[in-house]
DRENDO-1510 file (C-alpha; in Angstrom, 1 decimal, always signed):
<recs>
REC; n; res; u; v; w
REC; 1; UNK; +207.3; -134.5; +112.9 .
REC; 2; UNK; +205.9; -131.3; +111.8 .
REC; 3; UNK; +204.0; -129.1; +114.7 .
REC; 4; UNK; +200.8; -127.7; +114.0 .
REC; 5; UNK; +200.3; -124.2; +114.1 .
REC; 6; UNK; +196.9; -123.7; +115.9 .
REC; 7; UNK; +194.7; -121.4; +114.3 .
REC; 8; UNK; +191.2; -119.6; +115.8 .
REC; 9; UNK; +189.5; -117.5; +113.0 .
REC; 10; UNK; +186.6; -115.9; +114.3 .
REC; 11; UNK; +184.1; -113.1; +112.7 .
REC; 12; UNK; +183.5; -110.6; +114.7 .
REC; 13; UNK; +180.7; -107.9; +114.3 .
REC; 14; UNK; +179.8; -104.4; +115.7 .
REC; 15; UNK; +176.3; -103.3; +115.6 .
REC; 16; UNK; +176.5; -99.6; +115.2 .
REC; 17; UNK; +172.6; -99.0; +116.2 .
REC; 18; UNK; +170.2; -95.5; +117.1 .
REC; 19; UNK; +168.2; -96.5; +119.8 .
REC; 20; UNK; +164.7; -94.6; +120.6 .
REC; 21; UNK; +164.6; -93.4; +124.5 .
REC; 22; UNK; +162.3; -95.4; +125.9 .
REC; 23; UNK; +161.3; -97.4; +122.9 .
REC; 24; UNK; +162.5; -101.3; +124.5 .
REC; 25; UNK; +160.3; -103.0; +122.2 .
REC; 26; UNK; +161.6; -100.8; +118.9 .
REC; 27; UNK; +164.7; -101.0; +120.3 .
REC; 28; UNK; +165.1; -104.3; +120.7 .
REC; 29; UNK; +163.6; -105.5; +117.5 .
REC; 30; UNK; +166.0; -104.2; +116.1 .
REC; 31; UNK; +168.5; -105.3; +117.8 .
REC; 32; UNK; +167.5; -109.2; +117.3 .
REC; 33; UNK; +167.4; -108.4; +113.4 .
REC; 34; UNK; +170.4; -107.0; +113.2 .
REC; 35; UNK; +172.2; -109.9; +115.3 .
REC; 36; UNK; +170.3; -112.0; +113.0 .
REC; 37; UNK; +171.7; -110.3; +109.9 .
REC; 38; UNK; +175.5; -110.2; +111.3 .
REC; 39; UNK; +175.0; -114.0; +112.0 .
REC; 40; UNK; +173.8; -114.6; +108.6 .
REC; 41; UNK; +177.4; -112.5; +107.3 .
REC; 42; UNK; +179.2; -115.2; +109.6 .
REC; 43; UNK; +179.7; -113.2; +112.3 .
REC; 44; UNK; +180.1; -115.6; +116.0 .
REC; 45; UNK; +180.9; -112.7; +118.5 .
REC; 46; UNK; +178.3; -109.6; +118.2 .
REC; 47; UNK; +178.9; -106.5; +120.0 .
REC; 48; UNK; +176.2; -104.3; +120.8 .
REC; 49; UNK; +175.8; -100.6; +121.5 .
REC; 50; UNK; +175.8; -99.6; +125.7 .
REC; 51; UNK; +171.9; -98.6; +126.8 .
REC; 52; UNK; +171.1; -99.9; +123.5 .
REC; 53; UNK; +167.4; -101.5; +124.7 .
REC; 54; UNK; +166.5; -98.5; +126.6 .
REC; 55; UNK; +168.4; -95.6; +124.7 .
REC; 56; UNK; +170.7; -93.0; +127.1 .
REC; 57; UNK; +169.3; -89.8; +128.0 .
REC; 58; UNK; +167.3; -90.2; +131.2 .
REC; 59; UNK; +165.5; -87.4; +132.6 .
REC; 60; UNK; +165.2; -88.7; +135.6 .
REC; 61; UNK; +166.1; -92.1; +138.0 .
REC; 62; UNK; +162.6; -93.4; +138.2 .
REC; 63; UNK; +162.8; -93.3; +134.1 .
REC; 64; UNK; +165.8; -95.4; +134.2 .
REC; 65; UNK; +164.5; -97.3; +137.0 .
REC; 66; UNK; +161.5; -98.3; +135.0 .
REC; 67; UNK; +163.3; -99.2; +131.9 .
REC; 68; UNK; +166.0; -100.9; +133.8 .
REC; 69; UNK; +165.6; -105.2; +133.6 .
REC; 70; UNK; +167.1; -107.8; +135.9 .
REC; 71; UNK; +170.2; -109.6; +134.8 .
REC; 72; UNK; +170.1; -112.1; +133.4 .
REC; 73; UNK; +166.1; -112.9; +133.8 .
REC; 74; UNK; +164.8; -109.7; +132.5 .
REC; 75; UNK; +163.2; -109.8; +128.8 .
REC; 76; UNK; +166.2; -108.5; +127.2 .
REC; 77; UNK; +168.8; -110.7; +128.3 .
REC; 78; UNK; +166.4; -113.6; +127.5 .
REC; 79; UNK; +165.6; -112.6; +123.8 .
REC; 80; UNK; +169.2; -112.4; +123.2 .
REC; 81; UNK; +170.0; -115.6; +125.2 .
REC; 82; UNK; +168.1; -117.3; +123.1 .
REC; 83; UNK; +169.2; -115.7; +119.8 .
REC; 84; UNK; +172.6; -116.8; +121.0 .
REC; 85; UNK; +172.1; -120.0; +121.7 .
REC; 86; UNK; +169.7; -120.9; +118.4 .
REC; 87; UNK; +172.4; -119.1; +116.2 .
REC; 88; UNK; +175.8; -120.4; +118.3 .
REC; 89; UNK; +176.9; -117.3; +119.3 .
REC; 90; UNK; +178.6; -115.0; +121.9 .
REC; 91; UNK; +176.6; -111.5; +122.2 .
REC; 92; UNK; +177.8; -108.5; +124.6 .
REC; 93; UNK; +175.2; -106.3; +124.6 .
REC; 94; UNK; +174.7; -102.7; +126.9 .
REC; 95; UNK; +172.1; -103.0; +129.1 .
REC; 96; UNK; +170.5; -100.6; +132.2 .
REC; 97; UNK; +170.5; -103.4; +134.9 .
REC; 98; UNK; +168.1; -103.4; +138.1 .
REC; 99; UNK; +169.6; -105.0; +141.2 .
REC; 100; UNK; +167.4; -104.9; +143.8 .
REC; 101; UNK; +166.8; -101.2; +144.3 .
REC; 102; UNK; +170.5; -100.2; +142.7 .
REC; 103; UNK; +171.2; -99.7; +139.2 .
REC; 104; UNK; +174.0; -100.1; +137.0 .
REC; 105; UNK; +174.9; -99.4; +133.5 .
REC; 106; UNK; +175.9; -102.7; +132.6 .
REC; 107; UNK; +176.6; -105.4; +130.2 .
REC; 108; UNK; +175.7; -108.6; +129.8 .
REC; 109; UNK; +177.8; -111.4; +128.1 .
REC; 110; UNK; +176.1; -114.4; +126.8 .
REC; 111; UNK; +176.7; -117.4; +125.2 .
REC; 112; UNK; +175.0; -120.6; +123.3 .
REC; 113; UNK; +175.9; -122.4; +126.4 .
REC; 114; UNK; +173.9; -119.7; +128.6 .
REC; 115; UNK; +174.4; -116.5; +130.8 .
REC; 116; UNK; +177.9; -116.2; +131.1 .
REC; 117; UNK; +178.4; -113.1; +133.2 .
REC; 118; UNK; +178.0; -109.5; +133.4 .
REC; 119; UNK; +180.2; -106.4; +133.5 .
REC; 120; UNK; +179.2; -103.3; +135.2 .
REC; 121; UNK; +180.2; -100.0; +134.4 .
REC; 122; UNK; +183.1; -99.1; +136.2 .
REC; 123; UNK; +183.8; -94.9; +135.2 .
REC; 124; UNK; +180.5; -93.1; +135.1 .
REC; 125; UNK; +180.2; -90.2; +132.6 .
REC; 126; UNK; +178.1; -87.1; +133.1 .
REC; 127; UNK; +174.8; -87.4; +134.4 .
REC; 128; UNK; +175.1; -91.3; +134.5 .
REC; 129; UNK; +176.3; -90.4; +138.0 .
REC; 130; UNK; +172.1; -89.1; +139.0 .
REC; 131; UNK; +171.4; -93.1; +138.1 .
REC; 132; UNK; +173.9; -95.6; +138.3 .
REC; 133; UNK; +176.2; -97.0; +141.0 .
REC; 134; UNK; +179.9; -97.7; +140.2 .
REC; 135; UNK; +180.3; -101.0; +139.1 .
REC; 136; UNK; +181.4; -103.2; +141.8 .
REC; 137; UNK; +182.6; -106.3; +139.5 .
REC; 138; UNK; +185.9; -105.1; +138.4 .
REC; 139; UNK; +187.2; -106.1; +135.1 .
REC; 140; UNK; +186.5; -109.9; +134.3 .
REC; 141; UNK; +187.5; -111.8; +131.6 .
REC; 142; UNK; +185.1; -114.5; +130.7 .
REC; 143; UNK; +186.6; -117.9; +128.6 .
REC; 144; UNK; +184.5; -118.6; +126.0 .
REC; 145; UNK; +184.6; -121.2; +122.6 .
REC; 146; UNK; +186.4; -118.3; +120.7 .
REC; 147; UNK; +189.0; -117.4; +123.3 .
REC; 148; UNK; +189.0; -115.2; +126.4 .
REC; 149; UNK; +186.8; -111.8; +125.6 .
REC; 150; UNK; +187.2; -108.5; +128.7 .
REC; 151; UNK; +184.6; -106.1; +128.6 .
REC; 152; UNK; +184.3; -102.7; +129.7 .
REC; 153; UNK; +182.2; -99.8; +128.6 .
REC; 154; UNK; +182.4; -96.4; +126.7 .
REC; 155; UNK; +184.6; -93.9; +129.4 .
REC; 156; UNK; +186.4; -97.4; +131.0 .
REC; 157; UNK; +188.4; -97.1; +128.1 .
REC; 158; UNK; +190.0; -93.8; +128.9 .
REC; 159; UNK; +191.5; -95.3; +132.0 .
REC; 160; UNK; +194.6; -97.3; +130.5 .
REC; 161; UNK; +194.4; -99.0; +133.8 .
REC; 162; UNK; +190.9; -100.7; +132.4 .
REC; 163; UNK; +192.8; -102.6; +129.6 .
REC; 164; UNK; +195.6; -103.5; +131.6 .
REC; 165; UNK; +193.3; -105.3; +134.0 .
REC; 166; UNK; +191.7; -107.0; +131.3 .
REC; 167; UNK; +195.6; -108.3; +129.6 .
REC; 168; UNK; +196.8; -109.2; +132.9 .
REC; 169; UNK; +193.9; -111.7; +133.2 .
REC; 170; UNK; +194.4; -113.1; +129.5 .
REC; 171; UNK; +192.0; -111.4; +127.4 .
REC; 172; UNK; +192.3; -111.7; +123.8 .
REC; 173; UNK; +189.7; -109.5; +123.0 .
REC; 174; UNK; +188.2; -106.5; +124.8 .
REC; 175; UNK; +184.6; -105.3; +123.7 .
REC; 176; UNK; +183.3; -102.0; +124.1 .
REC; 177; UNK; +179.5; -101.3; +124.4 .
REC; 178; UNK; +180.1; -97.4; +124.1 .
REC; 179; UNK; +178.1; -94.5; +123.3 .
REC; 180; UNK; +180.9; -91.9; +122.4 .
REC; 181; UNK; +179.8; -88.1; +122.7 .
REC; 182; UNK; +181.6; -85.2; +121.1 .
REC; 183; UNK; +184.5; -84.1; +122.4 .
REC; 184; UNK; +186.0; -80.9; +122.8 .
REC; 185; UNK; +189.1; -79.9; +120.3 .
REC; 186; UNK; +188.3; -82.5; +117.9 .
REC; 187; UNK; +189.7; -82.0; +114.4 .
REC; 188; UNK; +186.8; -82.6; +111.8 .
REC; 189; UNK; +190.1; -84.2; +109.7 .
REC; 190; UNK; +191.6; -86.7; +112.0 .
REC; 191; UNK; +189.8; -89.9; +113.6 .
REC; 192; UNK; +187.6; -89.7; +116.3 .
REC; 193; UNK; +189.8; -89.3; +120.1 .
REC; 194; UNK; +188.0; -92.5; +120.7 .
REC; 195; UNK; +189.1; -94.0; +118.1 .
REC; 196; UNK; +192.9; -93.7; +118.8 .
REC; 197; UNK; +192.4; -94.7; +122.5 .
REC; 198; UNK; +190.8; -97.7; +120.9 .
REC; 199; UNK; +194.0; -98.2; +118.4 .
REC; 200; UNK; +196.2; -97.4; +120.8 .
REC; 201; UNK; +195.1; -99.5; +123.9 .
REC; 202; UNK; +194.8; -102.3; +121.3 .
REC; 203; UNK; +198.7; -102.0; +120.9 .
REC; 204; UNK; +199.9; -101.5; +124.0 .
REC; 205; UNK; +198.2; -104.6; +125.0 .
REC; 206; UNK; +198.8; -107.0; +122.0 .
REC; 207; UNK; +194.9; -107.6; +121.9 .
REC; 208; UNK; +192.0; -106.8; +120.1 .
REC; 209; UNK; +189.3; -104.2; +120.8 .
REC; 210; UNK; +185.7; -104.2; +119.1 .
REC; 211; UNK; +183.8; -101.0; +120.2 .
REC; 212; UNK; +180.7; -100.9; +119.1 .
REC; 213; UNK; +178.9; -97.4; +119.2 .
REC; 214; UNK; +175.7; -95.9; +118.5 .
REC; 215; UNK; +174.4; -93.0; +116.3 .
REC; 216; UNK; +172.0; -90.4; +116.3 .
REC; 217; UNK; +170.6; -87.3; +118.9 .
REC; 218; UNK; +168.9; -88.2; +121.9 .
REC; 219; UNK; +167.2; -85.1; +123.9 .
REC; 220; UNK; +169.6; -82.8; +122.2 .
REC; 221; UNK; +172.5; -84.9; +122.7 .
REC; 222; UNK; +174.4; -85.8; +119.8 .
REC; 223; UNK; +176.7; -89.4; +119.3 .
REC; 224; UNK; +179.3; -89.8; +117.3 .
REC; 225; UNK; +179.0; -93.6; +115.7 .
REC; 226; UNK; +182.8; -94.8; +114.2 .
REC; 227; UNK; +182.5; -98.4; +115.6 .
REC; 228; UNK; +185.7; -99.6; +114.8 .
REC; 229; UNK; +187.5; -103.4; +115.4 .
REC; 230; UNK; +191.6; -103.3; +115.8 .
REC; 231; UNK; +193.6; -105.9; +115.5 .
REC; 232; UNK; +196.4; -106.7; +118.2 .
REC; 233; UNK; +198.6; -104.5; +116.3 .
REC; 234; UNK; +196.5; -101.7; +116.8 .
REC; 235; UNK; +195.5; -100.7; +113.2 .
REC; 236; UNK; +191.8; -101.0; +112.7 .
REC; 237; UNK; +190.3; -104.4; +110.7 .
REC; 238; UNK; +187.0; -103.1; +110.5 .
REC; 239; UNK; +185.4; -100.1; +110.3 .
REC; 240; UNK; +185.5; -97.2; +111.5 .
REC; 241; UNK; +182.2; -96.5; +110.4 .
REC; 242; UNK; +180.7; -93.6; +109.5 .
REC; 243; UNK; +179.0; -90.7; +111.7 .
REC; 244; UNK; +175.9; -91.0; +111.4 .
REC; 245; UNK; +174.3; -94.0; +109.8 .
REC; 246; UNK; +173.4; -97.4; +111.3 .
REC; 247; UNK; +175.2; -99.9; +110.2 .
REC; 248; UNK; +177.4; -103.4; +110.8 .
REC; 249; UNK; +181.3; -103.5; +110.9 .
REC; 250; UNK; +182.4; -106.6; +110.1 .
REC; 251; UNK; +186.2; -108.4; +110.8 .
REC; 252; UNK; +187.6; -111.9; +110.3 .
REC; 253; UNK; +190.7; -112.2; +112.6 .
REC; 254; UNK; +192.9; -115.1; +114.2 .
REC; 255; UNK; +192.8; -115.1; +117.9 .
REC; 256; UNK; +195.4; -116.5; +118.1 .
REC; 257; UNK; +197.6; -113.9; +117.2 .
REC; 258; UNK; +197.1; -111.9; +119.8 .
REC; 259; UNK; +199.3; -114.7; +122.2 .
REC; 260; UNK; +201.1; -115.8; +119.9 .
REC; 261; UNK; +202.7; -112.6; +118.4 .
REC; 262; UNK; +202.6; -110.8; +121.6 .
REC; 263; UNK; +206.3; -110.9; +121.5 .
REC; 264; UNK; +207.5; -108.3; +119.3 .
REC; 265; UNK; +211.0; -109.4; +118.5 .
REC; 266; UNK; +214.0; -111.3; +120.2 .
REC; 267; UNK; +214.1; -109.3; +123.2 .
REC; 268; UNK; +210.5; -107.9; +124.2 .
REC; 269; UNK; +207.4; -109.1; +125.2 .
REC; 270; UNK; +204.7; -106.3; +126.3 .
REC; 271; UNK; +203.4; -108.1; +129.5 .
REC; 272; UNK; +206.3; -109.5; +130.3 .
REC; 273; UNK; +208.7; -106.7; +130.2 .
REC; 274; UNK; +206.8; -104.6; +132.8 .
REC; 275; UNK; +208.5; -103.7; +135.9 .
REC; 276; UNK; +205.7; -102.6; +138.3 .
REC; 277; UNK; +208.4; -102.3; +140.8 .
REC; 278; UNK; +210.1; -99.1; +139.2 .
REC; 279; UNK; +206.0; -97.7; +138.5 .
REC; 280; UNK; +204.7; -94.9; +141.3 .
REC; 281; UNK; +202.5; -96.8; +143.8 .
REC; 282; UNK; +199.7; -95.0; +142.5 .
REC; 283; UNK; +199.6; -96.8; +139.4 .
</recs>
């Protein structure tokens, strides 16, 4: 009797965007065309930019406040709920969430079946800190038709402990609303810094990482775009893309893989051969 190998191909795409401060409407217009177009290019898990209905640069917390929506009931999460569910797809898109009177630079993570959570920003950056709370959520992992997907967003990812989180729970995949900034001692010749965390964490972890990024300047603030998608192995499957330019990075890869070749040879398994007991307490 011969045993099936079990096989889960799934398209995955990263809309590399350039919001318009303020500009919801614009913003998300585009948004829902260009899910529509990845769809149409066979794409079932989209990745969207972080603050990509509302743009980035606030001035000021009652700006943010009054561009912020409710999760999930606001306008945004709706449009995309039901461009999810008419189209069969699983979208993670960045979104400035109102709770209450509390604000959080979140995520939401939807599905044709419906609202299937939310991530909150965990690391602030900069100024984020004049707006948002900490997330309070942790780092989830959220089952879906296409395997188990963590999320975190943009600076999460330069805490190795972030990823970690997300493998421990069984992620398979771990998207990345970002909006990556320049950053200081970056050679013009090598790959953005964000990039090789990206690769890197994607390794270490036997899992794959879509980051989707914006481009453009916002208020004098300058991002750098490269969405990439890496494969469990680390090396990147799609993109990076370029600088400056909207556009869509596209990957076709086997979930699958990243359980079933998690094992790297005879003797080592990365999950596995961690010994937390021999780690500083710290960590």
């Amino acid at each position: 009797m011969t045993n099936a190998i079990a096989e889960t191909p799934l398209t995955i795409a990263c809309l590399q965007m350039a919001p318009v401060i303020g500009e919801k409407t614009l913003n998300l217009k585009r948004s829902l065309a260009m899910i529509e177009q990845a769809a149409d290019a066979g794409a079932r898990l989209i990745v969207l930019p972080e603050l990509c209905n509302t743009g980035y640069v606030f001035q000021t917390r009652e700006e943010a406040f009054a561009l912020a929506e409710a999760v999930p009931d606001g306008e945004s999460s709706q449009l995309w709920l039901q461009l999810a569910q008419d189209r069969k797809l699983v979208i993670v898109a960045g979104i400035a969430e109102r709770a209450g009177s509390v604000l959080y630079n979140s995520a939401v993570i939807l599905g044709p079946e419906g609202y299937l959570g939310s991530f909150r920003k965990v690391h602030l950056w900069g100024d984020e800190n004049l707006f948002f709370e900490p997330g309070d959520l942790g780092f989830p992992v959220f089952p879906t038709a296409f395997g188990r997907i963590g999320v975190m967003i943009c600076y999460d990812q330069w805490f190795p402990e972030a990823y970690r989180s997300c493998a421990l729970r069984g992620a398979d995949i771990v998207c990345i609303p970002t909006n990556w900034v320049p950053i200081p001692g970056q050679d013009p010749k090598r790959e953005a810094m964000a990039n090789i965390i990206a690769m890197a964490a994607a390794h270490t972890n036997s899992m794959f990482v879509a980051a989707a990024d914006r481009v453009g300047t916002e208020r004098g603030q300058p991002f750098i775009g490269q969405s990439l998608i890496c494969s469990y192995t680390g090396w990147p499957v799609g993109g990076p893309a370029s600088s400056d330019a909207e556009e869509i990075v596209l990957a076709t890869v086997n979930v699958s893989d990243a359980r079933r070749k998690r094992r790297w040879n005879d003797h080592n398994q990365v999950l596995r051969d961690r010994r937390p007991a021999q780690y500083d307490e710290a960590l």
